[in-house]
N, C-alpha and C positions, 0 to 999 in steps of 0.2 A: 467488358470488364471495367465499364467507369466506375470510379468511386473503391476501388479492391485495394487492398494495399501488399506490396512482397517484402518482406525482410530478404536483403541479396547477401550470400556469404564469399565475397572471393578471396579466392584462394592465391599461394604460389604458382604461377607458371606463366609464361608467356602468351597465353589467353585471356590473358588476365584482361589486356588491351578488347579484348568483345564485349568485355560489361558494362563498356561504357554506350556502346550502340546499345547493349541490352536496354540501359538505362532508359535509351533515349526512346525508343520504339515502346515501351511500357509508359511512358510520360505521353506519347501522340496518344494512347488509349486511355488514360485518365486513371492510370494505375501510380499510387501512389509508391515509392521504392525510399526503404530506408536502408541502410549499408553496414555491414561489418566489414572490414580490411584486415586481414592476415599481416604480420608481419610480413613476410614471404610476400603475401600481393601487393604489399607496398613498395616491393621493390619492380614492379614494374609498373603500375598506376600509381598517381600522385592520391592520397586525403582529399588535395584542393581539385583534381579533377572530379571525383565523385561525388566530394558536396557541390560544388557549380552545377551538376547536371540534376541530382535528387533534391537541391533546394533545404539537405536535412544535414545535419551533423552525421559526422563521419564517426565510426566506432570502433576502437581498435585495441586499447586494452581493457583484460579483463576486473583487474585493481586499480577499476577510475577511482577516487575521493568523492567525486560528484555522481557518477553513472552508479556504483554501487553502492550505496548511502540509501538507495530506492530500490535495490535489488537490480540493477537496470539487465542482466542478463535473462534474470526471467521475465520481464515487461519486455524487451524486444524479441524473444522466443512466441510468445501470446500475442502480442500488438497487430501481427498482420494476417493477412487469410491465406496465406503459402511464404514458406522458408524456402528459397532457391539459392542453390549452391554453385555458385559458375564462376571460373572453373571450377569443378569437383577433384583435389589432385589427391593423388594415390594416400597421402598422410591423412587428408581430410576423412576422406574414407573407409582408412582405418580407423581412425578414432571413432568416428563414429560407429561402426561395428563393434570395435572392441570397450563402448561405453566410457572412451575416456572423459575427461573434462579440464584439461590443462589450458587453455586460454580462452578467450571471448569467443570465438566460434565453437569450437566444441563444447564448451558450457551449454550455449545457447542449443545448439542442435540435439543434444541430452535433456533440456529442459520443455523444449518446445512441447505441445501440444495440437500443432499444428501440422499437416500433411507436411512432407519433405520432395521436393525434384533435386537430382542432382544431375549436373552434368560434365561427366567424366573427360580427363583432360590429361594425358601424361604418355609417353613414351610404347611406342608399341610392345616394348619387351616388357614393363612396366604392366602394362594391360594386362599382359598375356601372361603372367608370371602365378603360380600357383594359391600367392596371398592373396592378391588383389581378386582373382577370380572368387576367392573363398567369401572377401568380404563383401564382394558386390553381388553373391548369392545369398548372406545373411543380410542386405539391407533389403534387397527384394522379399525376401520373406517376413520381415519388420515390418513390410509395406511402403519403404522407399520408393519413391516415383525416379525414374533415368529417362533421363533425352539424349540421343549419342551414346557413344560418341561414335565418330566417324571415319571412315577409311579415308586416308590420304598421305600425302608427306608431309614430314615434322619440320619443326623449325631443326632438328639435328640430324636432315635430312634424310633418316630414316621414312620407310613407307609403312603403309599397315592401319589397323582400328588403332585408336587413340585422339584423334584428331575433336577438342571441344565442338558438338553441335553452331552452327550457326545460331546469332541472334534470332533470326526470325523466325527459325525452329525453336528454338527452345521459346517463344512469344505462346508459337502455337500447341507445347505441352503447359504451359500453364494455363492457357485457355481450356484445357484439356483438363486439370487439375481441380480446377478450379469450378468445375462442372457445367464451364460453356464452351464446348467443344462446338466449331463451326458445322462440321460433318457428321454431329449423330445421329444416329438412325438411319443412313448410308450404307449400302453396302458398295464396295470397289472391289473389280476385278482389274486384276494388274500380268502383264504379263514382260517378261523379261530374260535377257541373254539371249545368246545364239540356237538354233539346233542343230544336232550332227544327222548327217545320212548317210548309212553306212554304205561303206562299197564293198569290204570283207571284213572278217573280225578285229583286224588292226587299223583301215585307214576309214577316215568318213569327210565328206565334203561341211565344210562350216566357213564361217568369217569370223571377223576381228571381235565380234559384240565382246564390253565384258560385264555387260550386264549392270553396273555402276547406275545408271540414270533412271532403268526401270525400278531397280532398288530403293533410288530413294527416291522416287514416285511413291513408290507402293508404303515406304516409311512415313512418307510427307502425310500420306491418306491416314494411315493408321493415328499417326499424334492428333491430326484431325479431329481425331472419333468416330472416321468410315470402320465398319465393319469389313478388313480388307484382307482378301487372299491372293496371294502372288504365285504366280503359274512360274516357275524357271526352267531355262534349258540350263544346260550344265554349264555354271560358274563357280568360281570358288570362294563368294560373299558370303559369308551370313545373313542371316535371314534377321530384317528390321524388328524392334520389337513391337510386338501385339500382333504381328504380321503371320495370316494362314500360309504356309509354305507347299506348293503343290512341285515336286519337283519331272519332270521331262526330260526325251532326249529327243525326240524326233518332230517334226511339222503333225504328224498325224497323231502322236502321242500327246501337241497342246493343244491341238482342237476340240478331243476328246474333251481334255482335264478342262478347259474353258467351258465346253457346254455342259460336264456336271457341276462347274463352278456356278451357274446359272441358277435364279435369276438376280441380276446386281442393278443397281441404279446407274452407276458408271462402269465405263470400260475401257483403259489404258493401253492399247496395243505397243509398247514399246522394244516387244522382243524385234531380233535381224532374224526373221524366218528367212529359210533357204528355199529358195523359187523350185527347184531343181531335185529329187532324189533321183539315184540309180533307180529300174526299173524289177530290179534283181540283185539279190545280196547274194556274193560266194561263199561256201560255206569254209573255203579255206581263203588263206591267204594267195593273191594275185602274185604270182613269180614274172622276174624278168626273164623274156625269153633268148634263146641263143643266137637267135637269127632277129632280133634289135624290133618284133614286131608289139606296137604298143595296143596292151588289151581292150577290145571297142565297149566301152560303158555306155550302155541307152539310156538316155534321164526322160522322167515321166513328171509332169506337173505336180508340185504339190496345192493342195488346197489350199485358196485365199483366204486366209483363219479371218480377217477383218472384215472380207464382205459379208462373209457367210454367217458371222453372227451379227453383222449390222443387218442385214437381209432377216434374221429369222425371227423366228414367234416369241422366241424370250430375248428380243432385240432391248439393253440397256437404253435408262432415257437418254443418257450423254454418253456417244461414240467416239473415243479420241483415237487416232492412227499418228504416226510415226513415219515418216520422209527422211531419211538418211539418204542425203545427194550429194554428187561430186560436182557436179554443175547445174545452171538453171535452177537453182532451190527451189526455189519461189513459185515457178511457174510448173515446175515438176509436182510440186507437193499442191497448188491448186486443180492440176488435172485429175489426180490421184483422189483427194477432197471428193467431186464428182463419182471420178468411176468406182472409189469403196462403197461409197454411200455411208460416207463417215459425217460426223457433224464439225468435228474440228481436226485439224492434220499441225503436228507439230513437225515441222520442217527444220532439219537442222543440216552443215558442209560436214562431210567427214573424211574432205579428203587431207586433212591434215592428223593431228593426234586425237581425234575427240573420242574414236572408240578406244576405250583404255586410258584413256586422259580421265583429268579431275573436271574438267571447267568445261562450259559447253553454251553456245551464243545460240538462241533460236528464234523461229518465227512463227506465231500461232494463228495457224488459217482459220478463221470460223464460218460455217455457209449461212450464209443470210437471203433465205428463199430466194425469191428469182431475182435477186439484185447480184452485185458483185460481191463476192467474197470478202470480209473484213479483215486485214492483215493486221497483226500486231508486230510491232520487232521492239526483240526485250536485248538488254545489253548483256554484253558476256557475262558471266557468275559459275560458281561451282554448280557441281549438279546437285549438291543437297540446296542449296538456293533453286535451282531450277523445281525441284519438286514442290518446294515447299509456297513458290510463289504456284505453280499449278493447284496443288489443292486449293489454295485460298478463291482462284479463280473459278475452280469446281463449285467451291461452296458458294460461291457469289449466285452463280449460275443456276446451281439445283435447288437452294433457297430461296430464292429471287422466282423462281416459276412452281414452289411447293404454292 
């Protein structure tokens, strides 16, 4: 992206404080960023912060003497090659749907001629609220570009979608935008969340997965520019955007969907497949019986979904597996590396909050023919940073041997 320039619009809200890493991660790229500040984002970022970082005058009202003398709303709408909006808050977003123009951003985002990314930032009930859904289906049909926003907890301690994208997520929709997507012409298969097996029509053996990290894997891929389908057992996320959505309930029901998902360039096994189903489903429900004797359930192997298609003929060029361990990480998820015949194993502890948590510390095994295994250990981050640092390493790797 050297040499690109982004017009950044931030908005009100207490994300406001990420546009400054925005800033800084687009300046390491050689992207030049000029600024509008909201009233509203002024009150959580300083002017003086954002000019130190973009080296450029800070813009903030719309009846400058100097700025509009030259038109300056519509020279900074034109001037760059992407309008990025972050945070994107509920007001912004109306206005721009409803074609307002009352201050220097909305002017500017009404006049622009240039693509638009927004990245939406506001209160889960806020998200979820019937306007907001309206207008953020009239900007996608205007052809508004969105990164995020993300599940998680709020600064008003609320949980839920609403959470502004990470900076280095939204790095890699504008790369995306901007028509240098790392991962195009990729295709990813993703797969994600727990599966159930059933034992009668009300109970089923599962675990903790909540499918959180395969998601934004598979979302990391897609802002990429992989052409990416995500296989899910039943969770209750939404599905990333651009993301093919394959949904599952059983070990033998993603196997299936993984091999007509076939053939992909990569492969992200992230789902908690269940080692184990019964061997036999009742057709009623299991009663307790009078004389205290507990009913005997036979469990039969389910099929190793990761050997099996690292083993087969539409075997992906890069095999990634998943290590979810309570002890010996490391040395669990290098044996496992071997006996999948996987190329890289993300090893991660979960014996703490990580299934169902936000934030996730991991270690990425990669096999290195007959030498030792190359470990990496990355430091704790959310799991939308964990994806998003993954694909970049995907792209490093499938590009790097194109």
């Amino acid at each position: 992206m050297h040499g690109k320039s982004v017009l950044l619009i931030i908005g009100g809200g207490i994300a406001a404080y990420k546009s400054l890493e925005l800033i800084r991660l687009l300046a390491q790229r050689g992207v030049r960023t000029r600024a509008i500040l909201t009233r509203a984002g002024a009150e959580f970022v300083t002017p003086l912060s954002v000019a130190s970082l973009t080296g450029q005058k800070v813009h903030e009202e719309l009846f400058s003497l100097t700025d509009e003398a030259a038109m300056g709303h519509i020279e900074l709408s034109r001037s760059a090659d992407l309008v990025v909006v972050a945070p994107a808050t509920a007001d912004l977003m109306a206005k721009m749907a409803g074609g307002l123009a009352n201050d220097l951003a909305s002017t500017a985002l009404l006049a622009t001629d240039k693509k638009v990314l927004m990245a939406p930032a506001m209160n889960v009930r806020m998200w979820q609220s019937p306007s907001a859904k309206r207008n953020f289906e009239t900007l996608q049909r205007d052809g508004v570009l969105f990164v995020g926003p993300n599940d998680g907890e709020m600064a008003c301690g609320e949980f839920g979608p609403g959470r502004m994208a990470e900076p280095a997520q939204i790095v890699t929709a504008i790369e995306r935008a901007l028509g240098e997507a790392p991962l195009a012409g990729i295709r990813a298969l993703v797969t994600a969340g727990p599966t159930r097996e059933p034992v009668d029509p009300v109970r089923f053996l599962a675990n903790h997965s909540s499918g959180k990290q395969g998601y934004a894997i598979a979302g990391a891929l897609a802002a990429a520019g992989a052409e990416t389908t995500l296989v899910s057992g039943p969770v209750s996320l939404a599905p990333p955007p651009g993301v093919t959505l394959t949904r599952v309930t059983t070990a033998l029901e993603m196997l299936t969907a993984c091999e007509a998902a076939l053939p992909a360039d990569v492969l992200v096994m992230a789902a908690a497949v269940a080692d184990w189903r019964p061997d036999s489903i009742a057709n009623s429900k299991l009663k307790k019986s009078t004389d205290r004797v507990v009913p005997l359930i036979r469990l039969v192997e389910n099929p190793d979904i990761l050997a099996t298609l690292a083993a087969g003929a539409a075997r992906p060029r890069l095999v990634i597996g998943f290590a979810a361990e309570t002890d010996e990480v490391v040395a669990n998820a290098v044996t496992k590396l071997k006996r999948k015949g996987a190329d890289w194993i993300i090893a991660n502890d979960v014996s703490g909050d990580v299934m169902g948590g936000d934030r996730n510390r991991i270690h990425l095994i990669r096999a290195a023919g007959m030498d030792a295994p190359l470990i990496e250990e990355w430091p704790e981050m959310t799991k939308q940073e964990v994806g998003t640092r993954l694909a970049a390493r995907i792209a490093q790797q499938l590009k790097g041997a194109a």
